[in-house]
C-alpha positions as CSV (number, residue, x, y, z in Angstrom):
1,X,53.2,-38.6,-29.8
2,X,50.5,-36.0,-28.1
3,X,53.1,-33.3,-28.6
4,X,53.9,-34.3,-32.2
5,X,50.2,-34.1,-33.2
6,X,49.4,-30.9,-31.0
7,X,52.4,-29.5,-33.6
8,X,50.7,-31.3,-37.0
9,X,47.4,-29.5,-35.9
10,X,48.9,-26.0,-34.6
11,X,50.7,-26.0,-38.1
12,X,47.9,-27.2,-40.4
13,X,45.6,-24.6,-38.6
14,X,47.8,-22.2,-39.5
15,X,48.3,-23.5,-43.2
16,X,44.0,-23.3,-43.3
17,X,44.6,-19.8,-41.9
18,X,47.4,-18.4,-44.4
19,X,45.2,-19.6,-47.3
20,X,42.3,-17.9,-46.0
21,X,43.9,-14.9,-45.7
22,X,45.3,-15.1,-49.0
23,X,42.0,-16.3,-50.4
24,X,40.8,-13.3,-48.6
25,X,42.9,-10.7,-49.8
26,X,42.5,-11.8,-53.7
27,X,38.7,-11.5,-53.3
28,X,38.6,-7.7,-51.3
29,X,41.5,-6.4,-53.2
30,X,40.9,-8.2,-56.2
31,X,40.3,-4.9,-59.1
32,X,43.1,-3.5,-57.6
33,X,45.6,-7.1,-58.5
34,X,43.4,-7.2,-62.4
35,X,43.7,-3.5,-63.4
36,X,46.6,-1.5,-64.3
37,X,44.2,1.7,-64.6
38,X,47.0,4.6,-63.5
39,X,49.8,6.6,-65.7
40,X,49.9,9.9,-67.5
41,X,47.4,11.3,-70.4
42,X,49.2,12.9,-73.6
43,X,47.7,15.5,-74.3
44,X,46.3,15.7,-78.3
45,X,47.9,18.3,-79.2
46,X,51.7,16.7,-78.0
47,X,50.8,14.2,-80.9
48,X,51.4,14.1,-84.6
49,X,47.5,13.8,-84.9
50,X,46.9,17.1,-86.2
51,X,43.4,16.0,-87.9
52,X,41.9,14.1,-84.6
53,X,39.7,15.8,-81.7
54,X,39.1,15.1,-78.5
55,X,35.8,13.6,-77.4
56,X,33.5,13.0,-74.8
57,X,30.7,10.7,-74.7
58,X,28.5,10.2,-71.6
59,X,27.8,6.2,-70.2
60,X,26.1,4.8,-67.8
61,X,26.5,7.7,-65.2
62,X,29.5,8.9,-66.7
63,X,31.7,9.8,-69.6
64,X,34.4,8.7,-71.2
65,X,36.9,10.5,-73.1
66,X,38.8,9.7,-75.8
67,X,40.6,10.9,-79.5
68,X,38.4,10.2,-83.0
69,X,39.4,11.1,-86.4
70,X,37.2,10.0,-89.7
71,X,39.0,7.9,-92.5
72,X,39.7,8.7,-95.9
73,X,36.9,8.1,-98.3
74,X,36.4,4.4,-98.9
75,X,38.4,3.4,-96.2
76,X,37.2,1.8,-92.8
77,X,37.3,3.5,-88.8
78,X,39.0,1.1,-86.8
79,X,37.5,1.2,-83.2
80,X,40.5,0.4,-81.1
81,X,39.9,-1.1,-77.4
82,X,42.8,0.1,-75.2
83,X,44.9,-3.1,-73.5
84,X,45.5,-2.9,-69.0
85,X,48.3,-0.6,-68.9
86,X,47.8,3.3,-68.3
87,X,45.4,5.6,-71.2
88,X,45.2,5.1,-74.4
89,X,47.1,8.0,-75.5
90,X,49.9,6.7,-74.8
91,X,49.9,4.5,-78.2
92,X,49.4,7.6,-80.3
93,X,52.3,6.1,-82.9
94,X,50.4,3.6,-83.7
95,X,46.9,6.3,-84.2
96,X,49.4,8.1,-86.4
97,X,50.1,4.8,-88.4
98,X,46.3,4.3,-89.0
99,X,45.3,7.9,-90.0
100,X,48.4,7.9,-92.1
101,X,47.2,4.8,-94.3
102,X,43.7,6.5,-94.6
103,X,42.0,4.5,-91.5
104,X,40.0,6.8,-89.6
105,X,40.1,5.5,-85.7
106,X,38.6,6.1,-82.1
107,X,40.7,5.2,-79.3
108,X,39.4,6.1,-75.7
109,X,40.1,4.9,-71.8
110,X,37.4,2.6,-70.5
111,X,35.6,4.8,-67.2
112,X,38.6,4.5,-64.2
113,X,41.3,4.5,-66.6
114,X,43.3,7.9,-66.4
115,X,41.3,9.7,-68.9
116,X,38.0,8.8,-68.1
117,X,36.6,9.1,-64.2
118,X,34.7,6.7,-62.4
119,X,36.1,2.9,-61.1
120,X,37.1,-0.1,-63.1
121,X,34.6,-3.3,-63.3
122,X,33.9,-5.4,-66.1
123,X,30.3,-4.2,-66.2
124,X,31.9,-1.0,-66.9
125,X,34.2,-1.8,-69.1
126,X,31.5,-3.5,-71.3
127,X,29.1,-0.8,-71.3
128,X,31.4,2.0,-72.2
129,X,33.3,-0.5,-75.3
130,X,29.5,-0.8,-76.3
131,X,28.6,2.8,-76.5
132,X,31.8,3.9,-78.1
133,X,31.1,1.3,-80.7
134,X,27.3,2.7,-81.3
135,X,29.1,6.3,-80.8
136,X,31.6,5.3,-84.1
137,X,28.6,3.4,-85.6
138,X,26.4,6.6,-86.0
139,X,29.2,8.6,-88.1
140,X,28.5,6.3,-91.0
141,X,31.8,4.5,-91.9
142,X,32.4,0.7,-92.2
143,X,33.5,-0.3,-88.9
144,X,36.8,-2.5,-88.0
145,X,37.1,-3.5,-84.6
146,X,40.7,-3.8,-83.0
147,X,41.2,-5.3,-79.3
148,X,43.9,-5.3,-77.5
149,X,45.2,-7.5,-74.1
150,X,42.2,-6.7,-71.8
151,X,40.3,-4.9,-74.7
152,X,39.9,-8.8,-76.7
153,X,37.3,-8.6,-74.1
154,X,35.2,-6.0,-74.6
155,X,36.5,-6.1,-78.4
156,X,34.7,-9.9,-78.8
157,X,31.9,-8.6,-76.6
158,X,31.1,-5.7,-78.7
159,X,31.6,-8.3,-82.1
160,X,29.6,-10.7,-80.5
161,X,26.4,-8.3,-80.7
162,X,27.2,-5.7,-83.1
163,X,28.1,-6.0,-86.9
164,X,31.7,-4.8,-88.1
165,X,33.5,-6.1,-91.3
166,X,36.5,-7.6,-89.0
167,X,38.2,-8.2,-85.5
168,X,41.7,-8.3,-85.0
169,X,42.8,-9.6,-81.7
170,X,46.4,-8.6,-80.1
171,X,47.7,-10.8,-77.6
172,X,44.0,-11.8,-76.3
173,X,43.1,-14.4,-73.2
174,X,40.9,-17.0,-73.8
175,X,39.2,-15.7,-70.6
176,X,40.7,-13.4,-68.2
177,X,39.6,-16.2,-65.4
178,X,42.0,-18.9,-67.7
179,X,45.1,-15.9,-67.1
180,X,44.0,-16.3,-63.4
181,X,44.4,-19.6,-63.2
182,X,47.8,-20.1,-64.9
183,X,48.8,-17.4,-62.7
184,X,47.4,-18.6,-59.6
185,X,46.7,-22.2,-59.9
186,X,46.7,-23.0,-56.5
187,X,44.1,-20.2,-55.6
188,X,40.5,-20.3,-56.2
189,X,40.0,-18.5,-58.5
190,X,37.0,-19.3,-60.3
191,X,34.9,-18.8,-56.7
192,X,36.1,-15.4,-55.9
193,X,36.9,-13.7,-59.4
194,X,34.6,-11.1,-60.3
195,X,35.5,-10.1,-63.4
196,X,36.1,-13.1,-65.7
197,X,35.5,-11.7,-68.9
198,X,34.3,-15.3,-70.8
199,X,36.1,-14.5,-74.1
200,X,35.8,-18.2,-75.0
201,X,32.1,-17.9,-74.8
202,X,31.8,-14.6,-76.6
203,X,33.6,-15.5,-79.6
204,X,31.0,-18.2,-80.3
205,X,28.6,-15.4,-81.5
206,X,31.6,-13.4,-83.7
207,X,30.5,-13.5,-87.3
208,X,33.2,-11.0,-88.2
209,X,36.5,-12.7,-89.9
210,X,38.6,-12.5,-87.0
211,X,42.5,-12.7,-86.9
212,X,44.4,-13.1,-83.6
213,X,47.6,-12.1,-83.0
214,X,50.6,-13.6,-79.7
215,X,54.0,-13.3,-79.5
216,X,55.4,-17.0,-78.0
217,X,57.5,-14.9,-75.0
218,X,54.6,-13.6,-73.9
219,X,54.9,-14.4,-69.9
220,X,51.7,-11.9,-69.4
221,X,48.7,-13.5,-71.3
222,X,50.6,-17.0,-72.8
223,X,50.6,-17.7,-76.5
224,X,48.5,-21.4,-76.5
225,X,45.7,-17.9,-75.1
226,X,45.5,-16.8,-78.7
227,X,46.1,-20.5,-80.0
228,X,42.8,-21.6,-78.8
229,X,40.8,-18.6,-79.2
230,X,41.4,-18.5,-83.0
231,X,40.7,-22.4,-83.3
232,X,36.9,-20.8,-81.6
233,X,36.1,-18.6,-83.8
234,X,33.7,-19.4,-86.2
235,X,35.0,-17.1,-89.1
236,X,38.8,-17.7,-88.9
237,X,41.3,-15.8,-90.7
238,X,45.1,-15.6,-89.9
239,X,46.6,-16.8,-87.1
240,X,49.9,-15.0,-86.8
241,X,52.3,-16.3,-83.7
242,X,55.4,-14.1,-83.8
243,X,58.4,-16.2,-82.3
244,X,60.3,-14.6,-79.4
245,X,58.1,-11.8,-79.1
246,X,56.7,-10.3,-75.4
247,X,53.2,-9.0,-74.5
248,X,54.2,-5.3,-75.8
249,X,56.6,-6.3,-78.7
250,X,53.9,-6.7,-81.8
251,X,53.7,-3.2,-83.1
252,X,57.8,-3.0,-83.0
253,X,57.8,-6.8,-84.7
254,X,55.1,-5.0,-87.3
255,X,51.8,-6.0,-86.9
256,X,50.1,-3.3,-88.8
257,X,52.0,-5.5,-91.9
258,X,49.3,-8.1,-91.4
259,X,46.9,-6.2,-89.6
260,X,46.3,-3.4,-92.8
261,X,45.9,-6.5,-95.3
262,X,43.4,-8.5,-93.3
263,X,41.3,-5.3,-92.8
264,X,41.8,-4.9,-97.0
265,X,40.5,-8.6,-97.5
266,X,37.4,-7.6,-94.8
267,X,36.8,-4.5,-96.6
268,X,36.9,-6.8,-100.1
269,X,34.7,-9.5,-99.4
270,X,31.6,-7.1,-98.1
């Protein structure tokens, strides 16, 4: 019996120790596990964007770069808010589409992503999706606000203290500490995450008619994310959950087909 519970406490002390070390490892290494802030920059001039120009606008205590082009008379600038994955010019197809339809649009990497320097943090992150907004505010257009993935956070943020005439939301989290969870339910999380970005709060504050968009294969940020955001927001508009589509499969299953109307009612009702 003395040996049999020498061997229950040797291997529950090293249980306790495992889960520390994971526990651990989340919390120093933690930025690393929540950004994907690496890839290539496309170059403006390897786009069809012939009428946009780079841009650099200094926050905080640095800058951040991006593309801007202004919209046809009449029409709106949509102020686009980059998802994880590598820079934003990577989704110059769907700039194209915009500026194509009239939209003007200013698309940039938050500060740490590959087209802006500095490191990734939610404070960050915030602060830069705030000046860009003020930045776009200042040309004078009607503003629309798009977020994507990570960017329904600062996208809602911005919303939640700025005036715009809509938000769209793609694939957005209900909180990025909610994605945590479901990921690592067995971690946590809630104690050592830094960077929680409380959409569920934020969207509480969003006057803006808001439409969310989720694909229900989405294995990255889960569709019932979007479900209950868009039951939140105050000022609802369309809910549109694409069946069988992935994180990255909207603008292929068309969303700019719902995306251009909703910004058309916005534009309407002002």
């Amino acid at each position: 019996m003395k040996l049999l519970r020498r061997i229950a406490i040797t291997l529950l002390v090293l249980v306790v120790v495992a889960y520390a070390g994971a526990v651990g490892y989340m919390y120093f290494n933690q930025r690393a596990l929540q950004y994907d802030a690496k890839g290539p920059v496309t170059p403006l001039a390897e786009t069809a964007l012939d009428g946009a120009q780079d841009i650099a606008v200094p926050s905080g205590d640095g800058v951040i770069n991006g593309w801007y082009q202004a919209p046809q008379a009449g029409m709106p600038l949509i102020v686009y808010y980059k998802g994880n994955s590598g820079s934003f010019t990577k989704e110059h197809e769907r700039y194209a589409q915009f500026v194509a339809d009239g939209y003007g649009f200013v698309a940039f990497d938050y500060r740490g992503f590959p087209a802006s320097p500095g490191s990734v943090s939610q404070a960050g992150i915030l602060e830069d999706a705030t000046t860009m907004f003020d930045w776009a505010a200042a040309k004078g257009f009607p503003l629309v606000i798009w977020g994507r993935s990570l960017g329904s956070g600062p996208s809602t943020y911005v919303a939640s203290l700025r005036d715009a005439e809509a938000l769209l939301l793609e694939t957005p989290f209900l909180s990025a500490l909610t994605v945590a969870w479901e990921r690592y339910p067995f971690l946590p999380v809630g104690l050592v995450m830094q960077d929680q970005f409380p959409v569920n709060e934020w969207i509480s504050d969003v006057a803006e008619p808001v439409l969310v968009a989720h694909g229900t294969a989405d294995v990255t940020i889960g569709v019932s994310n979007g479900e209950r955001l868009h039951a939140l927001a105050p000022n609802k508009d369309e809910l549109w959950i694409e069946p069988g589509a992935g994180h990255s499969d909207l603008w292929d299953r068309d969303i700019w087909s719902h995306a251009a109307p909703f910004f058309e009612r916005a534009m309407a009702a002002r």
